[in-house]
N, C-alpha and C positions, 0 to 999 in steps of 0.2 A: 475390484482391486487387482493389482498385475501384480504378479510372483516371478520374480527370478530367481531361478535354479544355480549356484556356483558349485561343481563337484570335482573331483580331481583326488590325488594320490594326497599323503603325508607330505609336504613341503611344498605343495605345488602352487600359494599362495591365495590360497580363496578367499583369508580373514583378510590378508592385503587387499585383493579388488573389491571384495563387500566393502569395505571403507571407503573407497574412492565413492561410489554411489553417492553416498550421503543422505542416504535413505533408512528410517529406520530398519534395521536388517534381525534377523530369525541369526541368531549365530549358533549351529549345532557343534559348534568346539566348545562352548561353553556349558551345552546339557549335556553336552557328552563326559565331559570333568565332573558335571557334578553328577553324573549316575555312575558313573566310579568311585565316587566320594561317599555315594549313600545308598548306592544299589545294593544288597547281597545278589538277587537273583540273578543281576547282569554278570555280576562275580563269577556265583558260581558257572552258569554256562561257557564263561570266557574260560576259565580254569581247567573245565572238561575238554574243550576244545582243542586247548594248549597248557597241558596238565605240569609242562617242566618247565615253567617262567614264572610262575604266579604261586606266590603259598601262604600271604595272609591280605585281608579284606584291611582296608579296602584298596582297592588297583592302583598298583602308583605307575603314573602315567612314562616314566622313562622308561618301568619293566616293558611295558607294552610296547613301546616305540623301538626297542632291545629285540623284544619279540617278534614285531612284524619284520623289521629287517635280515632276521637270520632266518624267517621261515614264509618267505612271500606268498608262498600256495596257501598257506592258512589265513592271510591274513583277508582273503574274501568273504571267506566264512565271519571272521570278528564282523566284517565292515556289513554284514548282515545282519546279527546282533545288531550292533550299535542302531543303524537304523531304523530297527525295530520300533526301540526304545526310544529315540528320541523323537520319531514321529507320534508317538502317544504321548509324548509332551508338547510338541508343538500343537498339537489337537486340542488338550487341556488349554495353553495358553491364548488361542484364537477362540 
């Protein structure tokens, strides 16, 4: 099986080009919603990270997108996290 990689910034269109494909596609904006929806631990870690945007579970996804934009240095660190986690879902789901 061939795996295409789409990665890029917040805006930068990847859920757009993964649709053109028309290929069943792995969409990690979607596990990423939902371990913000149902994660504590992603929580917490995000929280520690960036302690003055976040103060009750579960992430709501504007705080964050609020958050990345006024503090771009940290937001490598999230895109760390995030990663993490969703690569142990995509593992689970293959």
């Amino acid at each position: 099986m061939i795996r295409i990689a789409l990665v890029g910034d917040i805006g930068s269109g990847k859920t757009y080009y993964a649709r053109l494909f028309g290929y069943p596609v792995f969409n990690a904006d979607l596990i990423v919603a939902e371990i913000y929806k149902k994660n504590r631990k992603c929580f917490n870690q995000i929280k520690k990270k960036l302690p003055n945007f976040f103060s009750s579970f579960p992430l709501k996804k504007k705080e964050l997108i609020k958050c990345i934009l006024a503090n771009k240095k940290k937001s490598k660190k999230n895109n760390r996290s995030n990663s993490s986690f969703s690569k142990k879902k995509n593992e689970i789901i293959h």
